[in-house]
Every structure is written in structure tokens, then in C-alpha cells.
CHARMM-style PDB file with segment names, atoms N, HN, CA, C and O in Angstrom:
ATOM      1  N   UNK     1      38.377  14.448 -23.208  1.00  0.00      PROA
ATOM      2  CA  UNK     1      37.464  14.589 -22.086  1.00  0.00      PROA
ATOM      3  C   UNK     1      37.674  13.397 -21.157  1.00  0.00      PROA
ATOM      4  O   UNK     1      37.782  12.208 -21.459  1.00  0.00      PROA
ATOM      5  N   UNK     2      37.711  14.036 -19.844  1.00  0.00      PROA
ATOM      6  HN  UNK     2      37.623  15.002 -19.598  1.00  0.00      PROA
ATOM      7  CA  UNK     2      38.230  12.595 -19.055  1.00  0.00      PROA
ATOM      8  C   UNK     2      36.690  11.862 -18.464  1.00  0.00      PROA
ATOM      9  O   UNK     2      35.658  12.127 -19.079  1.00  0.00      PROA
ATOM     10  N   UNK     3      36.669  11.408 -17.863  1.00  0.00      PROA
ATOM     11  HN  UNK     3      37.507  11.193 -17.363  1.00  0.00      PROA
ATOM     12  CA  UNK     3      35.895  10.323 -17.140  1.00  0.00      PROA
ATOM     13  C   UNK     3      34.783  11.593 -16.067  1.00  0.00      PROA
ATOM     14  O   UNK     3      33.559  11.720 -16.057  1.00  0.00      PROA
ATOM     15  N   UNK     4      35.918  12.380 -15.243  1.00  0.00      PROA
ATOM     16  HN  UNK     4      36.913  12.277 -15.251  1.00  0.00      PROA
ATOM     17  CA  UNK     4      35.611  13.260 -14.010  1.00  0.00      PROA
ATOM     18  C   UNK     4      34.542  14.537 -14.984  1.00  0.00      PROA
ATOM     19  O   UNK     4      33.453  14.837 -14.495  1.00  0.00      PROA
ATOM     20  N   UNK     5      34.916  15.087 -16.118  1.00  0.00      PROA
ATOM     21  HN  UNK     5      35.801  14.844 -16.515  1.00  0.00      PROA
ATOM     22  CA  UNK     5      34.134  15.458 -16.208  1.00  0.00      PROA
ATOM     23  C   UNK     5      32.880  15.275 -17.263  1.00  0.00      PROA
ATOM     24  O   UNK     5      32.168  16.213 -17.621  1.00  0.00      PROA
ATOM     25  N   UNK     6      32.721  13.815 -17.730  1.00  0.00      PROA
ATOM     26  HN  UNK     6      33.300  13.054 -17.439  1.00  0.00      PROA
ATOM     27  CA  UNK     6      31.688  13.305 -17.742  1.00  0.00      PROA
ATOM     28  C   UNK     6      30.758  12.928 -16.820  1.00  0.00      PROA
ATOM     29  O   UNK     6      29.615  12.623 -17.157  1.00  0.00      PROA
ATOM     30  N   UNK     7      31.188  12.918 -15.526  1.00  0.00      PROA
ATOM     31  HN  UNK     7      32.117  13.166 -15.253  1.00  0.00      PROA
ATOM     32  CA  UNK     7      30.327  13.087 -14.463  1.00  0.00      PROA
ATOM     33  C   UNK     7      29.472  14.439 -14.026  1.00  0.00      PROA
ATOM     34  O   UNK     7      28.285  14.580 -13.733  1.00  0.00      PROA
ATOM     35  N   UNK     8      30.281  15.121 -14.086  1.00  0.00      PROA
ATOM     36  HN  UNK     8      31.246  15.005 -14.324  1.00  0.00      PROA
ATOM     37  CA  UNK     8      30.446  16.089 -13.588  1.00  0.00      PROA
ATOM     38  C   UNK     8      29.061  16.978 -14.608  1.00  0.00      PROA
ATOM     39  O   UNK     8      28.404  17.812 -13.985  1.00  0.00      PROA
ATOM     40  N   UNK     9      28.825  16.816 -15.620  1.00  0.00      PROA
ATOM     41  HN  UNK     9      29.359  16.139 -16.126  1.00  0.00      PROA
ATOM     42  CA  UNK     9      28.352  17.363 -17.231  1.00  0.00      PROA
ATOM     43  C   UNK     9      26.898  16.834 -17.043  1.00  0.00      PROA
ATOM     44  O   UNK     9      25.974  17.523 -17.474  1.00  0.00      PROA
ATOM     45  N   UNK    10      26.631  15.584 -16.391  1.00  0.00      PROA
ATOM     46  HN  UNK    10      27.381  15.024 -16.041  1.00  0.00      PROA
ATOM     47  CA  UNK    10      25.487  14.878 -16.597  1.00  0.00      PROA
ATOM     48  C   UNK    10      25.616  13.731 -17.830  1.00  0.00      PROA
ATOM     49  O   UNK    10      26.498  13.262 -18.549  1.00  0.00      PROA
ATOM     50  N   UNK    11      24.506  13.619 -17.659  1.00  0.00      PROA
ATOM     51  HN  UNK    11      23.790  14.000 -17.075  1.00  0.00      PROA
ATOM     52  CA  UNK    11      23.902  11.997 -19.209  1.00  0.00      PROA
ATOM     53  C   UNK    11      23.380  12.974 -20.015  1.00  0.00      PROA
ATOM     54  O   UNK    11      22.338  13.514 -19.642  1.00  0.00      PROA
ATOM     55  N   UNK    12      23.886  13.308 -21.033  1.00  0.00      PROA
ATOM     56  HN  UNK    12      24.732  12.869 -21.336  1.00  0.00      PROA
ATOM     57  CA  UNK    12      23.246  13.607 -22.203  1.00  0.00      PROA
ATOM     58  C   UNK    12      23.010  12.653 -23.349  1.00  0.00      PROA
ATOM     59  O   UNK    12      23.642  11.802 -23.975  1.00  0.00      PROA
ATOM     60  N   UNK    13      21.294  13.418 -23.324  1.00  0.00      PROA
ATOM     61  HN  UNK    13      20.780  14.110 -22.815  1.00  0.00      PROA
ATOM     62  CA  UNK    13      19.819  12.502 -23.513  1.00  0.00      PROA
ATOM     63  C   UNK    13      19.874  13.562 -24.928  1.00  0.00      PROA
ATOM     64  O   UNK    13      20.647  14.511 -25.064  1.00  0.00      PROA
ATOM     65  N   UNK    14      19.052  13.201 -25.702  1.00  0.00      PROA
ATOM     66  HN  UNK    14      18.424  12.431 -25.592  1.00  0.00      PROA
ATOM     67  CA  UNK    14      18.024  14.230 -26.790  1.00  0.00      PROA
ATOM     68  C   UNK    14      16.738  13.801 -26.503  1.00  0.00      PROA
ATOM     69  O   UNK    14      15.960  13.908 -27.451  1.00  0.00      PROA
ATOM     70  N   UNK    15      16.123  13.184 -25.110  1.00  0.00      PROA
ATOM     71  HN  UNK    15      16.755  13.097 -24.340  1.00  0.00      PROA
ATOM     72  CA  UNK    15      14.719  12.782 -25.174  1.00  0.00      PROA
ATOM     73  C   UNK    15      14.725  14.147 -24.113  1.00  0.00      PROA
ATOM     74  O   UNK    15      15.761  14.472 -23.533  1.00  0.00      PROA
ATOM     75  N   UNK    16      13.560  14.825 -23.957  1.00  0.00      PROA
ATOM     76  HN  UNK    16      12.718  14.561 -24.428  1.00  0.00      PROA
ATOM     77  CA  UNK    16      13.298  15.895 -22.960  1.00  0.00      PROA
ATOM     78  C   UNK    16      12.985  15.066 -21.324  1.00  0.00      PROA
ATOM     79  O   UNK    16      12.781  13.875 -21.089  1.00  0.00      PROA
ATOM     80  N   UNK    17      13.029  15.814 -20.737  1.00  0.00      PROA
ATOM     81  HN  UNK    17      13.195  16.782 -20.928  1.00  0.00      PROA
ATOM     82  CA  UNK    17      12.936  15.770 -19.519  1.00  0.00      PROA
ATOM     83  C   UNK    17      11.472  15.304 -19.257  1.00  0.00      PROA
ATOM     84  O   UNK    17      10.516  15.607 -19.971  1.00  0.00      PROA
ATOM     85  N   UNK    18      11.411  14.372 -17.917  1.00  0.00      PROA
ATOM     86  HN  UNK    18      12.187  14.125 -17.337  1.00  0.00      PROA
ATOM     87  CA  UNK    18       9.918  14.221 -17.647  1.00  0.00      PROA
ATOM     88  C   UNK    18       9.629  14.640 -16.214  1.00  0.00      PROA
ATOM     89  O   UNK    18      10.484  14.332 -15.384  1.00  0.00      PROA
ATOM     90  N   UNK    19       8.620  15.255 -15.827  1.00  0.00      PROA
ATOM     91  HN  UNK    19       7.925  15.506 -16.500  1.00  0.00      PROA
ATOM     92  CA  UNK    19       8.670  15.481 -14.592  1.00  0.00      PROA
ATOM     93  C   UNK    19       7.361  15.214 -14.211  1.00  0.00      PROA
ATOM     94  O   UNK    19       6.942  15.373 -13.065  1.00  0.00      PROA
ATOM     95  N   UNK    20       6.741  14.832 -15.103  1.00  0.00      PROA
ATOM     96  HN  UNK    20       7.081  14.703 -16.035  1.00  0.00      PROA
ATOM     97  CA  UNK    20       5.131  13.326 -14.564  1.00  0.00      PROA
ATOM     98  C   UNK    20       4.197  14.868 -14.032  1.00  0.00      PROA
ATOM     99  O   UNK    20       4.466  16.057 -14.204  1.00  0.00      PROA
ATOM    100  N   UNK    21       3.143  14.251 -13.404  1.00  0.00      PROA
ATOM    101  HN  UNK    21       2.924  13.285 -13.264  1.00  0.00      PROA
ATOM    102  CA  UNK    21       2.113  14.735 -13.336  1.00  0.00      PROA
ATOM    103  C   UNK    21       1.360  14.103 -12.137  1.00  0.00      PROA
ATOM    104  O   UNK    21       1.514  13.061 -11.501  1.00  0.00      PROA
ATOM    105  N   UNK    22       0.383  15.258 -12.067  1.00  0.00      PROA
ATOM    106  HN  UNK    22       0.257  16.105 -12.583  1.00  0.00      PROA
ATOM    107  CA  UNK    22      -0.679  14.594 -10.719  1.00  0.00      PROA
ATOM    108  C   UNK    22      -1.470  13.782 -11.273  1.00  0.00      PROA
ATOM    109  O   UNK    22      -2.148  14.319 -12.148  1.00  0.00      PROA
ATOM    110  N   UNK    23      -1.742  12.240 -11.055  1.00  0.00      PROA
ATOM    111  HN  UNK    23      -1.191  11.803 -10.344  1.00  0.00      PROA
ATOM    112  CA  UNK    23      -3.061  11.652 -11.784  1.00  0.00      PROA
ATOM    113  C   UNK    23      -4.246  11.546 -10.890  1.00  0.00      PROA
ATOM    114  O   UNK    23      -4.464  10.627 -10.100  1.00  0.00      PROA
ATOM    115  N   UNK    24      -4.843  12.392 -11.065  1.00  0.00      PROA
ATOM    116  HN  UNK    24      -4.666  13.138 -11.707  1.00  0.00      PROA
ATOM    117  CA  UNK    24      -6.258  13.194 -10.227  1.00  0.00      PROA
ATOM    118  C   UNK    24      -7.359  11.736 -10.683  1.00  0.00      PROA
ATOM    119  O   UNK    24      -8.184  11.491  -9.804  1.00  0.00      PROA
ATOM    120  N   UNK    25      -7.413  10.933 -11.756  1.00  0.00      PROA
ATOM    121  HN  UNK    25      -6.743  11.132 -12.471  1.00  0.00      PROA
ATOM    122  CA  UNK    25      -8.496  10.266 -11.917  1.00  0.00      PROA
ATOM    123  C   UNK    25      -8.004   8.821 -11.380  1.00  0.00      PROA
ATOM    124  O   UNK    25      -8.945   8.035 -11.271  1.00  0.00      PROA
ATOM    125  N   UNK    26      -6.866   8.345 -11.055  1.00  0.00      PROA
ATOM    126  HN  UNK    26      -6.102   8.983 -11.143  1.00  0.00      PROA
ATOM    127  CA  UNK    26      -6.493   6.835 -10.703  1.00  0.00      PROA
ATOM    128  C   UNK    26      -6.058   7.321  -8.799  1.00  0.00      PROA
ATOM    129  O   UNK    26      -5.538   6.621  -7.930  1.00  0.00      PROA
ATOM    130  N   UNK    27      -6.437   8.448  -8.752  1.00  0.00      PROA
ATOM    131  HN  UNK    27      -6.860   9.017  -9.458  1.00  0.00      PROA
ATOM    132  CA  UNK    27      -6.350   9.205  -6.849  1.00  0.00      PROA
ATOM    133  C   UNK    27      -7.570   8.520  -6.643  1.00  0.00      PROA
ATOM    134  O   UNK    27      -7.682   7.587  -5.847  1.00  0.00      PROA
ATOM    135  N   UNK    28      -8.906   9.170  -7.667  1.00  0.00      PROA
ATOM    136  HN  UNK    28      -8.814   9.927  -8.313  1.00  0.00      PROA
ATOM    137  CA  UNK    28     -10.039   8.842  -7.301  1.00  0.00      PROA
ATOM    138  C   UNK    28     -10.827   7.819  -6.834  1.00  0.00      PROA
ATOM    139  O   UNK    28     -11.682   7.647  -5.965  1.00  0.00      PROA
ATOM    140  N   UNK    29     -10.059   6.971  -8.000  1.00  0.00      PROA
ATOM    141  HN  UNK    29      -9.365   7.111  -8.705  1.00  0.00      PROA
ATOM    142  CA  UNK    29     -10.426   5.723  -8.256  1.00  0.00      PROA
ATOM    143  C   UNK    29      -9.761   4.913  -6.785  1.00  0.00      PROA
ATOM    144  O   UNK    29     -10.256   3.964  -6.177  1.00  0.00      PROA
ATOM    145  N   UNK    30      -8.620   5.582  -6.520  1.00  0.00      PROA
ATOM    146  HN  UNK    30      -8.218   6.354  -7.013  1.00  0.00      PROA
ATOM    147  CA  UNK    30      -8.217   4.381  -5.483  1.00  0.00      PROA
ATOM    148  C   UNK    30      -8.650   5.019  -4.017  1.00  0.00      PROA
ATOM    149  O   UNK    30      -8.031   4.630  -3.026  1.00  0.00      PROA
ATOM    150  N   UNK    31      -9.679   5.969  -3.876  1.00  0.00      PROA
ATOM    151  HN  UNK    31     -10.181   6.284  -4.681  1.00  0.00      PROA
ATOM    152  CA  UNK    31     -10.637   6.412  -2.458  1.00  0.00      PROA
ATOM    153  C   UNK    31     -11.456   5.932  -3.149  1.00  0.00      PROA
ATOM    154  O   UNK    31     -10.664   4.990  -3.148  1.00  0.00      PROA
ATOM    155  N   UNK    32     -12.710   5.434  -4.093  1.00  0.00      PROA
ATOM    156  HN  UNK    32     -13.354   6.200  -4.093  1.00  0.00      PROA
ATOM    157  CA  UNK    32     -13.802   5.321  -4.489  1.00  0.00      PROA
ATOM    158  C   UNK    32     -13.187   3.223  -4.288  1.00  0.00      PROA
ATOM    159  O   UNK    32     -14.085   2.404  -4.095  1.00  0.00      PROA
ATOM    160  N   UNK    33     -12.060   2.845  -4.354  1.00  0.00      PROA
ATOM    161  HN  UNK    33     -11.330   3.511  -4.511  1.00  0.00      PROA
ATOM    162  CA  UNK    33     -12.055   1.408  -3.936  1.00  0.00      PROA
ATOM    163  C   UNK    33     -11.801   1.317  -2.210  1.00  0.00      PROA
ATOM    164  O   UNK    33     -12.263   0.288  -1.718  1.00  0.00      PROA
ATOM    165  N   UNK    34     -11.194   2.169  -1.339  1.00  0.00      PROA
ATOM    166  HN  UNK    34     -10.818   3.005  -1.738  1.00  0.00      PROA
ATOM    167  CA  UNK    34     -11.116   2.225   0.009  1.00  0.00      PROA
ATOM    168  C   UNK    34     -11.963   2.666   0.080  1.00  0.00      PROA
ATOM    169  O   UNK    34     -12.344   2.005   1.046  1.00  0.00      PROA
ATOM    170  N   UNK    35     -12.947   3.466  -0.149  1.00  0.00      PROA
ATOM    171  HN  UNK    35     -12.638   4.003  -0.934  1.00  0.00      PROA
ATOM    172  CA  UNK    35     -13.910   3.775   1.200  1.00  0.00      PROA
ATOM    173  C   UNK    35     -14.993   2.672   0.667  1.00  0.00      PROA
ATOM    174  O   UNK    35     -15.727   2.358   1.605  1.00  0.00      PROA
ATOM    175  N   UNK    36     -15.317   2.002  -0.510  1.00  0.00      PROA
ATOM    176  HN  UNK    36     -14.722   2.257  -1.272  1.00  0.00      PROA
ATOM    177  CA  UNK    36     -16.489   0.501  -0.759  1.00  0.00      PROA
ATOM    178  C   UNK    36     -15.466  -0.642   0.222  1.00  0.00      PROA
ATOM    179  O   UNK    36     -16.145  -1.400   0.916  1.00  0.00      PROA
ATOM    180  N   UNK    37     -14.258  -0.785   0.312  1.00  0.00      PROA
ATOM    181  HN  UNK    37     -13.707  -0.170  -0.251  1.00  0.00      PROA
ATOM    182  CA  UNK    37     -14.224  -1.751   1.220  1.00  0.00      PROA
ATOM    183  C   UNK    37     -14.518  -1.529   2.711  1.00  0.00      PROA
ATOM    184  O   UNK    37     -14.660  -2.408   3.561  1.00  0.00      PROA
ATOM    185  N   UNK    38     -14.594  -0.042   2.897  1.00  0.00      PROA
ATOM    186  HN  UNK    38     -14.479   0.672   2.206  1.00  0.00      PROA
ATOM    187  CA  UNK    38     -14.920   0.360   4.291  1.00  0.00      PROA
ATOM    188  C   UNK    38     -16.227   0.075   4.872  1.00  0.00      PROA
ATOM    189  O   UNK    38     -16.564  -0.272   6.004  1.00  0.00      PROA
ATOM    190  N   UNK    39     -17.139   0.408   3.363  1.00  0.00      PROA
ATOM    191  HN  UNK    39     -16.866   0.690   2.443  1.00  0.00      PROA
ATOM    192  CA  UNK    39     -18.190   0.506   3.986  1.00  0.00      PROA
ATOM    193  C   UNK    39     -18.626  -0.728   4.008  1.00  0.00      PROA
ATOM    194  O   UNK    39     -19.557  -1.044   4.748  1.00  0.00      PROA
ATOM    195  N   UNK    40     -17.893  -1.781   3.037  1.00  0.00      PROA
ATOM    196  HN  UNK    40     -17.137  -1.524   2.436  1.00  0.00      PROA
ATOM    197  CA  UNK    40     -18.109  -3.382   3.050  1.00  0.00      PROA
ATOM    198  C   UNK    40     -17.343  -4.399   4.606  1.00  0.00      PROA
ATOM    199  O   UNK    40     -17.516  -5.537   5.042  1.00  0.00      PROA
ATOM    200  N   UNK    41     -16.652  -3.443   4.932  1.00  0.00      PROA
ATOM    201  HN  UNK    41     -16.512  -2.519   4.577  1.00  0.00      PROA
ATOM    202  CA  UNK    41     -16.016  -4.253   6.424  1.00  0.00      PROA
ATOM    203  C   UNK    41     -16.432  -3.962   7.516  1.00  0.00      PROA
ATOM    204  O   UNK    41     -16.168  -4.706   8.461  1.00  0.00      PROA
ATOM    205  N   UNK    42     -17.189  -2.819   7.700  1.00  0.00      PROA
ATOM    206  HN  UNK    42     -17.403  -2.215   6.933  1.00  0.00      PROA
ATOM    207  CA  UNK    42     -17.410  -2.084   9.020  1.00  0.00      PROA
ATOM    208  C   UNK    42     -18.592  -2.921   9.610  1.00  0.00      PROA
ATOM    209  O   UNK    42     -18.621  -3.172  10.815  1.00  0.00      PROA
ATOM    210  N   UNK    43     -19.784  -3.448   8.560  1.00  0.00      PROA
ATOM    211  HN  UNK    43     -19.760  -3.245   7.581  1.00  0.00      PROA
ATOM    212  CA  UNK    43     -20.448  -4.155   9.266  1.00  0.00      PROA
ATOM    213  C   UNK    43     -20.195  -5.581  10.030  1.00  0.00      PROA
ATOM    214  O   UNK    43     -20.872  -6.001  10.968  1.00  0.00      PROA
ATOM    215  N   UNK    44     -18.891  -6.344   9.329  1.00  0.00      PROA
ATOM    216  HN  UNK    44     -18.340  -6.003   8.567  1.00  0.00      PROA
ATOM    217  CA  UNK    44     -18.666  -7.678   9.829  1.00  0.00      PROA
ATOM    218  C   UNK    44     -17.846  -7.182  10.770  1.00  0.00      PROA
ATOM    219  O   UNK    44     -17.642  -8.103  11.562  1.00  0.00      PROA
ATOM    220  N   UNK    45     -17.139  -6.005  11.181  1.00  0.00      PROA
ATOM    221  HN  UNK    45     -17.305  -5.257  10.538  1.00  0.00      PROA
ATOM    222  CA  UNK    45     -16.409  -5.736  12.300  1.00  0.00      PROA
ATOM    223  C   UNK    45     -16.451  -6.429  13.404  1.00  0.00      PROA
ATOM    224  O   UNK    45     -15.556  -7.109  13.904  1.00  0.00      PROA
ATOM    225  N   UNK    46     -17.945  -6.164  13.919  1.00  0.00      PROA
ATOM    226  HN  UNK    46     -18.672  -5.612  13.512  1.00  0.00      PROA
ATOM    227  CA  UNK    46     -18.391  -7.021  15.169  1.00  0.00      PROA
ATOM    228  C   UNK    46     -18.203  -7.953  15.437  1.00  0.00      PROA
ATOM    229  O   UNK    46     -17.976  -8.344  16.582  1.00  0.00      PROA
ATOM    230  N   UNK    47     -18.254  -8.804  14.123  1.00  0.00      PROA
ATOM    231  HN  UNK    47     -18.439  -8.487  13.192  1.00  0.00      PROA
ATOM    232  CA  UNK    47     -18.217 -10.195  14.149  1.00  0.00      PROA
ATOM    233  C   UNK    47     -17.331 -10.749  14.158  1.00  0.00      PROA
ATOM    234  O   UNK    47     -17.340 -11.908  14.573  1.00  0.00      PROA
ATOM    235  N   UNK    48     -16.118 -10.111  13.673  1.00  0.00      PROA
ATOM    236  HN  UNK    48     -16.111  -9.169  13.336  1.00  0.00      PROA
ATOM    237  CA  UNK    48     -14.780 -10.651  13.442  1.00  0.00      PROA
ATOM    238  C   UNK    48     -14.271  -9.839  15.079  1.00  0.00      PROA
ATOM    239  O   UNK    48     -13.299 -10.383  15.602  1.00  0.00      PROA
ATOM    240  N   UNK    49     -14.688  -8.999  15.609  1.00  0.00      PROA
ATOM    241  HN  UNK    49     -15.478  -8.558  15.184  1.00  0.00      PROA
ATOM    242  CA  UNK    49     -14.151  -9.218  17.292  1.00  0.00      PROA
ATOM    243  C   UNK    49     -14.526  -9.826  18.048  1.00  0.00      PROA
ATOM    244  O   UNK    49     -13.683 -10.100  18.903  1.00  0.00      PROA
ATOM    245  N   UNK    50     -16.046 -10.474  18.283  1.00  0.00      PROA
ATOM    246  HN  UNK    50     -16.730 -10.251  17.589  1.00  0.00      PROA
ATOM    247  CA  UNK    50     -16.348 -11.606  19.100  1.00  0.00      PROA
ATOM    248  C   UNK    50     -15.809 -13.191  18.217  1.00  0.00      PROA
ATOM    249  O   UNK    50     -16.018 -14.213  18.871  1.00  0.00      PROA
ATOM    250  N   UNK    51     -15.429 -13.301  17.403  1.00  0.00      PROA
ATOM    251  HN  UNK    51     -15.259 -12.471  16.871  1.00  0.00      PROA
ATOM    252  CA  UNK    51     -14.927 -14.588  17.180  1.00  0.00      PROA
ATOM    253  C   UNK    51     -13.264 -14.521  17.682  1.00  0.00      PROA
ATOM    254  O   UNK    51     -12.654 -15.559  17.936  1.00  0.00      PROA
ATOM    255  N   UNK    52     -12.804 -13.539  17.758  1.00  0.00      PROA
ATOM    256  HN  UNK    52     -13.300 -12.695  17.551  1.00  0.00      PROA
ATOM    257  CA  UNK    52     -10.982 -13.130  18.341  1.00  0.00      PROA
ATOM    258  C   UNK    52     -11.307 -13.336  19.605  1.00  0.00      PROA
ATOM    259  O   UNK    52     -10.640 -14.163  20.228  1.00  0.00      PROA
ATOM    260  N   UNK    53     -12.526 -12.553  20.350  1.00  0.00      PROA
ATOM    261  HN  UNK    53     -13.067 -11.881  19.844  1.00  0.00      PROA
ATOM    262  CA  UNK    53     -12.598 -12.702  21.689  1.00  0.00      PROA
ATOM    263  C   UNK    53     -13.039 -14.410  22.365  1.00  0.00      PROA
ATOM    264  O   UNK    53     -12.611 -14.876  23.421  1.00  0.00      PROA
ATOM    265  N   UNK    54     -13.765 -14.926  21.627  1.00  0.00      PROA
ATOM    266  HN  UNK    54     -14.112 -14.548  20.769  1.00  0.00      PROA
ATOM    267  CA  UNK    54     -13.688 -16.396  21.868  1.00  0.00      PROA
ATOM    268  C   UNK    54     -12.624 -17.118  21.793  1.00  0.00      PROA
ATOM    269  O   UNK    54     -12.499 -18.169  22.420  1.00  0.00      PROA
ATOM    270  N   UNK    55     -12.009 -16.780  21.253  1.00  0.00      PROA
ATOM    271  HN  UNK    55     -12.111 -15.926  20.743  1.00  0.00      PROA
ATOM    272  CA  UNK    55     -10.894 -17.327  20.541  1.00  0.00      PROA
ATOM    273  C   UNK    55      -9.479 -17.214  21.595  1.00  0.00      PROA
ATOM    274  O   UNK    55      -8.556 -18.014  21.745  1.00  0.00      PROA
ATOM    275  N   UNK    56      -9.743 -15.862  22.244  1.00  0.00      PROA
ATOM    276  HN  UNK    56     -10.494 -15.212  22.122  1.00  0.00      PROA
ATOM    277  CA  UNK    56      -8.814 -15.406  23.327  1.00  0.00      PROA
ATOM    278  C   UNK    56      -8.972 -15.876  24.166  1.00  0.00      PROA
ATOM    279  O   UNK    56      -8.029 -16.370  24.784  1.00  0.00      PROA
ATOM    280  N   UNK    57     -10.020 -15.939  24.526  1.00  0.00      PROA
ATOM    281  HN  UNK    57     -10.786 -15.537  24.024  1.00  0.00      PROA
ATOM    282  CA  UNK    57     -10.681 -16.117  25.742  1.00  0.00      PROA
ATOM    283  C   UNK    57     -10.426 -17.871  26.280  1.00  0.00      PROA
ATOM    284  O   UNK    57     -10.033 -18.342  27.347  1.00  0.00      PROA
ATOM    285  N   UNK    58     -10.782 -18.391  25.209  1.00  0.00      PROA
ATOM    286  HN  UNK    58     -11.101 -18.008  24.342  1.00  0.00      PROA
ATOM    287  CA  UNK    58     -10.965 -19.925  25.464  1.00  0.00      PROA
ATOM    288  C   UNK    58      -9.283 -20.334  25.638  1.00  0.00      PROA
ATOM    289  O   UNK    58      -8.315 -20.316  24.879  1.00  0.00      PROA
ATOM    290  N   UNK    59      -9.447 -20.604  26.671  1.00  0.00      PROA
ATOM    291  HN  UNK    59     -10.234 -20.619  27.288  1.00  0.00      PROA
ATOM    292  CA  UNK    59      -7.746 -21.476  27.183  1.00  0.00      PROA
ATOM    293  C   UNK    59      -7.362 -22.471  26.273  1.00  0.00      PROA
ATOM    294  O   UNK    59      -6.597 -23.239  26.857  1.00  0.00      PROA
ATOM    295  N   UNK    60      -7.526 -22.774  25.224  1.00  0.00      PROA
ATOM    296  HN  UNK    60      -8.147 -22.151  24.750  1.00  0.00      PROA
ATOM    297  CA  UNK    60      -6.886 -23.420  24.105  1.00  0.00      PROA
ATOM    298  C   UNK    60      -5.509 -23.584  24.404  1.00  0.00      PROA
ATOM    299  O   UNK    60      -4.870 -22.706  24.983  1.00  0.00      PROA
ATOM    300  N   UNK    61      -5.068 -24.560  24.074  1.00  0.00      PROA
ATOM    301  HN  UNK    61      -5.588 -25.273  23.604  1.00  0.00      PROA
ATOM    302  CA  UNK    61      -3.597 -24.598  23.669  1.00  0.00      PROA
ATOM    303  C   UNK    61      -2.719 -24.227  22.485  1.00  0.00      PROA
ATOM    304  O   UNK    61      -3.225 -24.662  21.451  1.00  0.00      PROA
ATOM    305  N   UNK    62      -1.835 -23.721  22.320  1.00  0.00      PROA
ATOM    306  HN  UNK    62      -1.423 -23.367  23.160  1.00  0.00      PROA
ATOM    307  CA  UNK    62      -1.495 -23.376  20.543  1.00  0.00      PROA
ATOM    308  C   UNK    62      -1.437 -23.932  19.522  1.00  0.00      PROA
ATOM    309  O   UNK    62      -0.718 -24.917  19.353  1.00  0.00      PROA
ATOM    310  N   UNK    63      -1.951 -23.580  18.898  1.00  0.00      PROA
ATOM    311  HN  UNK    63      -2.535 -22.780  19.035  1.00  0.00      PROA
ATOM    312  CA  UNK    63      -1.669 -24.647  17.717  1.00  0.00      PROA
ATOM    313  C   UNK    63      -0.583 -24.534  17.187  1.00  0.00      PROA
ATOM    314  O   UNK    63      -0.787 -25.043  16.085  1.00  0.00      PROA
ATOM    315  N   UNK    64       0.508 -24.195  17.209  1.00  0.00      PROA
ATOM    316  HN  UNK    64       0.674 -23.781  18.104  1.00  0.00      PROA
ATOM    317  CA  UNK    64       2.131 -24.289  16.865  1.00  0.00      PROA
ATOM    318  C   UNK    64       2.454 -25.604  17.153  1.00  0.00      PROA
ATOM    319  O   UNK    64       3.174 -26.164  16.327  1.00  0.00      PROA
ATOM    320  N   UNK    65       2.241 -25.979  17.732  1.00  0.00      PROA
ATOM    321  HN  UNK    65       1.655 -25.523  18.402  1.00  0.00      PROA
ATOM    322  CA  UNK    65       2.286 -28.059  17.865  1.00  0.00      PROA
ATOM    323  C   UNK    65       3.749 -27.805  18.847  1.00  0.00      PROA
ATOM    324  O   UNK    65       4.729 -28.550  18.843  1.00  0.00      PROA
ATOM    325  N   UNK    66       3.611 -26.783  19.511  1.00  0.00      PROA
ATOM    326  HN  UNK    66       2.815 -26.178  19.515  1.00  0.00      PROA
ATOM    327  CA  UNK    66       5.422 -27.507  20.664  1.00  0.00      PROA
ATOM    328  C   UNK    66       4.395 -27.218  21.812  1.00  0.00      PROA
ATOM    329  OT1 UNK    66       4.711 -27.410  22.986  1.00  0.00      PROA
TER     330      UNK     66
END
């Protein structure tokens, strides 16, 4: 048997094939952690755009130091 058609044949395994699954309970889990940070950020929203807008606003110089 040459090389070409060991390619050709595939990897032969004796473990079966896996073809996985939907995991419906770690889906859940990771919308039940995004929407608590949503509902944990939406209120400081405001706050974190008027401190950008001060921040913009004020003719500062950069702080990159050139």
C-alpha cells in the first residue's frame, strides 16, 4: 500500500465518530450572564457618556506625552 492511497482511504480510528451536540443548558447560561450584565450597565450608561463628553469636550492636551 503506497502513501497516495493512505490518503486517499482516510485515518482509520476504532473510536466512533463524534459529531457533538447542541448544549441547550451552557446557551442558557451564557444569555442568563449577558442580559444581568445588561441590565447591570444600562443604568451607569449615562454616566459613563457625560464623563467621555467632558472629557471630549475639555481642550486637554494628550496624554501620550509628544
Amino acid at each position: 500500500m503506497s502513501a497516495d492511497e493512505e490518503n486517499e482511504a482516510g485515518i482509520t480510528t476504532v473510536t466512533p465518530e463524534y459529531f457533538g451536540r447542541p448544549d441547550l443548558e451552557m446557551d442558557v447560561i451564557g444569555w442568563v450572564i449577558f442580559l444581568g450584565l445588561i441590565v447591570l450597565l444600562i443604568p451607569v450608561l449615562p454616566f459613563l457618556i457625560i464623563v467621555w463628553a467632558i472629557d471630549r469636550f475639555t481642550n486637554r492636551p494628550d496624554r501620550g506625552g509628544e
